[in-house]
ZAMARGU-4260 file (C-alpha; in steps of 0.2 Angstrom, whole numbers, plus 5000, padded with zeros to 4 digits):
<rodrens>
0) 4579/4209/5274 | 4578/4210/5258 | 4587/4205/5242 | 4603/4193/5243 | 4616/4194/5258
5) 4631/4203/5255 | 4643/4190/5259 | 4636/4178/5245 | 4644/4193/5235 | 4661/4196/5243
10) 4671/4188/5230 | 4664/4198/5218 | 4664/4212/5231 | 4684/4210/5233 | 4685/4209/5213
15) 4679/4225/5210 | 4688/4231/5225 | 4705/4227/5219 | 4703/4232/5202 | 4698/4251/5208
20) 4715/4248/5216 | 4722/4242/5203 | 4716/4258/5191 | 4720/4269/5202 | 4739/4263/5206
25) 4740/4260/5187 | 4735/4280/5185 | 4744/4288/5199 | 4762/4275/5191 | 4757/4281/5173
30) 4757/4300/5179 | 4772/4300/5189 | 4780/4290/5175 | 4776/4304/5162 | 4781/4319/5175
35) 4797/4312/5177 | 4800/4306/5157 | 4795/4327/5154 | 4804/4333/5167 | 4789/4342/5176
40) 4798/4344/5191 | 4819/4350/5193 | 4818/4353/5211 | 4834/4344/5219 | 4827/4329/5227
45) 4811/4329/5219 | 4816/4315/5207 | 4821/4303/5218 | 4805/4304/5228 | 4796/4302/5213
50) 4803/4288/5207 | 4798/4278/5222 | 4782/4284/5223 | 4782/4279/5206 | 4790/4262/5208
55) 4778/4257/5224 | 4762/4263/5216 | 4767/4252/5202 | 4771/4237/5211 | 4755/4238/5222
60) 4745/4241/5203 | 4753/4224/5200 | 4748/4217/5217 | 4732/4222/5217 | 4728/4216/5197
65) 4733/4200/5205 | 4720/4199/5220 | 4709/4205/5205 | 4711/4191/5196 | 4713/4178/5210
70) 4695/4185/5219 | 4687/4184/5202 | 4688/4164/5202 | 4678/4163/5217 | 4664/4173/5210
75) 4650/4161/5208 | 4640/4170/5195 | 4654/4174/5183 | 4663/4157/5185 | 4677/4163/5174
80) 4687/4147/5180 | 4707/4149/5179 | 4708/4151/5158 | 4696/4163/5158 | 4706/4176/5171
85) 4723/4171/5163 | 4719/4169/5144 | 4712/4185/5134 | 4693/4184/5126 | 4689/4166/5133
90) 4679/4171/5148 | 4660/4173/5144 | 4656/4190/5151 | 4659/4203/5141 | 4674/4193/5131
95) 4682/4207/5122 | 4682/4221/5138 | 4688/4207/5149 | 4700/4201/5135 | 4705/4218/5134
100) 4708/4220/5156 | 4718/4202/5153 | 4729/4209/5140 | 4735/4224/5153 | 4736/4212/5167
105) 4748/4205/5156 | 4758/4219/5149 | 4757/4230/5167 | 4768/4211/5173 | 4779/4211/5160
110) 4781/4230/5158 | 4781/4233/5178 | 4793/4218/5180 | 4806/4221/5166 | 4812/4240/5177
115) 4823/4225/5188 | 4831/4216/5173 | 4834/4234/5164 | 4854/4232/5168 | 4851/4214/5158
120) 4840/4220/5143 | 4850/4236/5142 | 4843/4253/5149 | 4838/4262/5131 | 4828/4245/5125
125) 4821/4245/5142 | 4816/4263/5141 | 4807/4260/5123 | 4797/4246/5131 | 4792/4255/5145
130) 4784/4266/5136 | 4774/4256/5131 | 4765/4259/5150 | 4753/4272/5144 | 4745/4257/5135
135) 4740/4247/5151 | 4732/4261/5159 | 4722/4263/5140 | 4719/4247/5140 | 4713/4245/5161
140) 4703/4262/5157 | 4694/4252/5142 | 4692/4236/5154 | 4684/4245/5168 | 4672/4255/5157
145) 4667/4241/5147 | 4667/4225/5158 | 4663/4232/5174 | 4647/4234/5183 | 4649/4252/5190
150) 4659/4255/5173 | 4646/4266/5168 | 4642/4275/5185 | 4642/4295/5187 | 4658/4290/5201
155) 4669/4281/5188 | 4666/4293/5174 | 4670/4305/5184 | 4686/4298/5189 | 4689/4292/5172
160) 4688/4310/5165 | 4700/4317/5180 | 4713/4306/5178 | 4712/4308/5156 | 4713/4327/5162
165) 4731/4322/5170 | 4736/4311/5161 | 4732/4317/5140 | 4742/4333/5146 | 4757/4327/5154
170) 4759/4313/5138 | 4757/4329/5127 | 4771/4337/5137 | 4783/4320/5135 | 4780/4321/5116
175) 4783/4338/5110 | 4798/4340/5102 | 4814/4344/5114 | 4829/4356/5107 | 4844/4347/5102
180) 4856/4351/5115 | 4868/4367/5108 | 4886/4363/5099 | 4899/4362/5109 | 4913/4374/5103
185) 4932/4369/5101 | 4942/4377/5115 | 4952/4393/5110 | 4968/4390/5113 | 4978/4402/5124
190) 4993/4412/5117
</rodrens>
């Protein structure tokens, strides 16, 4: 056999794994999230069942960022030690890309997170946060090309383009202008 046994690269192995997950999820929330904010859809029903795909799909993003980071400590070539998964730009490799992946670990928590406390923060500051969703997937999108090792590949490109394909148009569609709803007229009293 040649070459290094694969299992002396399973931490690294379950790293990259989780963070394919994790982009993926992320992609499949962020597009949901727009189809909904532009009403794509008006089918009875449709919303519901979109906003729990939408809602799991983001809450296994966050899960699977997590394992990301938490496998990534047992890589033994990196050795990013617990500061260098938790604090952005401290680990050596690649500091600003995995700085960059660190800073949407963060923001996907936070932003993810805050849709339970919306009642608490109110429901129109939380909507203007969560806005701010599109930025994790940039951000994870940037990480993954940057930081990661198949970052460049033909496969990741490729699935980098298809899902800027879906998701460039659907936040076009969220911010073109909408109508201001029609005046309501005054009754006309009967005689």
């Amino acid at each position: 056999m040649n070459g290094p046994a694969p299992l002396e690269y399973g931490w690294w192995l379950a790293s990259r794994a989780s963070g394919i997950v994790a982009l993926l999820c992320v992609t499949i929330s962020v597009a949901i999230g727009l189809m909904m904010a532009g009403k794509i859809s008006r089918r009875p029903g449709m919303a519901k069942a979109l906003m729990g795909v939408h809602e799991q799909t983001a809450l296994a993003g966050l899960l699977a960022i997590a394992v990301h980071g938490i496998t990534l400590l047992g890589d033994a070539w990196l050795n990013p030690g617990p500061a260098g998964v938790v604090v952005p730009f401290v680990m050596d490799y690649r500091p600003v890309f995995t700085g960059l992946g660190i800073i949407a670990g963060w923001l996907a928590v936070l932003l993810g997170l805050s849709f339970y406390f919306r009642r608490r923060i109110g429901t129109k500051r939380w909507r203007s946060l969560h806005r701010a969703t599109l930025l994790v997937w940039v951000l994870g999108v940037i990480h993954t090309i940057g930081a990661g090792t198949d970052g460049q590949s033909t496969w990741m490109l490729a699935f980098v383009a298809v899902s800027s394909a879906v998701i460039v148009p659907l936040l076009v569609l969220r911010m073109r202008p909408r109508p201001a709803p029609a005046p309501r007229r005054a009754p006309v009293p009967s005689s």
